[in-house]
PAZAPA-4460 file (N, C-alpha, C; in steps of 0.05 Angstrom, whole numbers, plus 32768, in hexadecimal, padded with zeros to 4 digits):
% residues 64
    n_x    n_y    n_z   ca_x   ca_y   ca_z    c_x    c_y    c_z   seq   type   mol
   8011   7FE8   8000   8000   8000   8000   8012   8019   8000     1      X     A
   8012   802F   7FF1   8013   8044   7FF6   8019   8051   800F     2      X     A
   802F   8062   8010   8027   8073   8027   8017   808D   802B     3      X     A
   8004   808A   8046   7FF0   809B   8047   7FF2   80BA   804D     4      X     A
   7FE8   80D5   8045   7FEC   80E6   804D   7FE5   80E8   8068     5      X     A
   7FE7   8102   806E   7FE0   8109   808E   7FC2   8107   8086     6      X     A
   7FBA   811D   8074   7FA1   8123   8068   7F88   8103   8061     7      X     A
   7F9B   80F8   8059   7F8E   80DE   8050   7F86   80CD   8070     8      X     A
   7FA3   80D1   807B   7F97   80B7   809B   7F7F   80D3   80AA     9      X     A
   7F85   80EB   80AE   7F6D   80F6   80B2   7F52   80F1   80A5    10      X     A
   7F4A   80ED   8090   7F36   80E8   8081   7F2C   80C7   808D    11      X     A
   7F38   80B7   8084   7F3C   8093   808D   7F30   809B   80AE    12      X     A
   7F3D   80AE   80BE   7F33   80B3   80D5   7F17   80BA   80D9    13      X     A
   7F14   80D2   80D4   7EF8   80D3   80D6   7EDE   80C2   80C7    14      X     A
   7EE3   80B1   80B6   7ED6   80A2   80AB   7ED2   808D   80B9    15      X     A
   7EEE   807E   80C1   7EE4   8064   80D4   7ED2   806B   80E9    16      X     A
   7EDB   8087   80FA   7ECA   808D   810B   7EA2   8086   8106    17      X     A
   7EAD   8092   80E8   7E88   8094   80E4   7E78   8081   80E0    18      X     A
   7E94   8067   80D3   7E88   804E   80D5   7E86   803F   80F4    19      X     A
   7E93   8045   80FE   7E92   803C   8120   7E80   803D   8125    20      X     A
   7E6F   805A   8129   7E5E   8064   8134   7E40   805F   812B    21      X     A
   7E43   805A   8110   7E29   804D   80FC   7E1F   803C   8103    22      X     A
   7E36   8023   8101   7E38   8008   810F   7E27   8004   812C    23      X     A
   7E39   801B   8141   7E2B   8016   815A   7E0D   801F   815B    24      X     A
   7E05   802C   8146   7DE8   803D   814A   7DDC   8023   8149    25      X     A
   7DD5   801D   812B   7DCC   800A   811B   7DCD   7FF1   8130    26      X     A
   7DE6   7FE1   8142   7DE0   7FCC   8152   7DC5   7FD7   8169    27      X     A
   7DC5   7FEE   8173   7DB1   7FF7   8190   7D97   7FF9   8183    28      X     A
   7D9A   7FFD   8161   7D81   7FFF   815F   7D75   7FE0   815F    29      X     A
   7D87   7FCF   8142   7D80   7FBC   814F   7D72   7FA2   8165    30      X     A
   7D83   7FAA   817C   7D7A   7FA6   8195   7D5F   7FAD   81A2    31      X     A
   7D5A   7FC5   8193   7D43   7FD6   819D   7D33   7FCF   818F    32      X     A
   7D30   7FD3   8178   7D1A   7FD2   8162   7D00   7FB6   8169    33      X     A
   7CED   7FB3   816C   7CD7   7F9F   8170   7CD0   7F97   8157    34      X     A
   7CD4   7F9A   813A   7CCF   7F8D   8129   7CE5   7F85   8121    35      X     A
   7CDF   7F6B   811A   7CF2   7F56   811F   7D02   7F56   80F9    36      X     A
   7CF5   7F5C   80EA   7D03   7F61   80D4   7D0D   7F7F   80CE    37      X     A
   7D08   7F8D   80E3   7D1E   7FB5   80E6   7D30   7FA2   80F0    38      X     A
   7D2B   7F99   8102   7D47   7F93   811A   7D56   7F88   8103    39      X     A
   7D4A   7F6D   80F8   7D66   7F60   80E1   7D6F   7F71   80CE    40      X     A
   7D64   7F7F   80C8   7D6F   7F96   80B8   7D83   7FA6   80C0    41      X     A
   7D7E   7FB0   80D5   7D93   7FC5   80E3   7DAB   7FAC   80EB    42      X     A
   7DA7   7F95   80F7   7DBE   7F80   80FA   7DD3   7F88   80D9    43      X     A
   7DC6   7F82   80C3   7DCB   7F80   80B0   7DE6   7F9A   80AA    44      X     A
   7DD5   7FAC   80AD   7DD8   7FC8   80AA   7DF5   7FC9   80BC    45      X     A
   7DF1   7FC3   80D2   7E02   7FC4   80E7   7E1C   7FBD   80E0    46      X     A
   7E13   7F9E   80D3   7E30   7F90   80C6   7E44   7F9A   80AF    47      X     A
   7E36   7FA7   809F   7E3B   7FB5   8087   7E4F   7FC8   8097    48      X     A
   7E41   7FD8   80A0   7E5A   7FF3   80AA   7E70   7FE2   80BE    49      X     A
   7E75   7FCE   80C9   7E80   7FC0   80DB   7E93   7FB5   80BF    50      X     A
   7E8F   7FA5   80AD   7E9F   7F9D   8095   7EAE   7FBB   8087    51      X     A
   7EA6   7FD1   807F   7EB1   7FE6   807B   7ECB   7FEE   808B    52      X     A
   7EC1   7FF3   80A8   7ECB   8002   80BA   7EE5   7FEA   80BC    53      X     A
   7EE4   7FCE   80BB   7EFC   7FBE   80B6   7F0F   7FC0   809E    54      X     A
   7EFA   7FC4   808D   7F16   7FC9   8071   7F1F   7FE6   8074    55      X     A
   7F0D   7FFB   807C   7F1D   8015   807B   7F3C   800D   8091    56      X     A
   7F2F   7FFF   80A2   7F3F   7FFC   80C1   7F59   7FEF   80BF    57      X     A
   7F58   7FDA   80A8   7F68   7FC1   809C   7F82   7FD6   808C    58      X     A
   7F75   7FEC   8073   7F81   8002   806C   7F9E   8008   8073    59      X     A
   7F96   8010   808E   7FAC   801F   80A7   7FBE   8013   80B6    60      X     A
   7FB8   7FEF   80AD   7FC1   7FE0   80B5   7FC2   7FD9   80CC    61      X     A
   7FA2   7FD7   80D2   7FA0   7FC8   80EC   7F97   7FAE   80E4    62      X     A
   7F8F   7FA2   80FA   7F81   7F94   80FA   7F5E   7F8A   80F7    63      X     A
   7F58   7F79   80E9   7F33   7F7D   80F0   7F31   7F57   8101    64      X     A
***
């Protein structure tokens, strides 16, 4: 890979954040939600930004 700008791991930064945070909405709603096909949805939903937020994460060379 390339090496990253400052500009670029700033960017990668605030993005994972937003996938983090997507992720955690989407699981509480989940949890919350009483119809039982929202809830699988938002599970769904949940996972998606959880797979993102690993490849951005993977990027920077962490780990997922």
């Amino acid at each position: 890979m390339t090496n990253l700008t400052a500009k670029d791991l700033d960017v990668l930064t605030h993005v994972l954040t937003g996938e983090e945070m997507a992720c955690k909405k989407a699981r509480v709603y989940a949890n919350t939600l009483t119809d039982a096909a929202l809830a699988a949805e938002m599970s769904e939903i949940a996972a998606q930004h959880e797979q993102r937020f690993n490849a951005l994460y993977a990027m920077l060379g962490g780990r997922s």
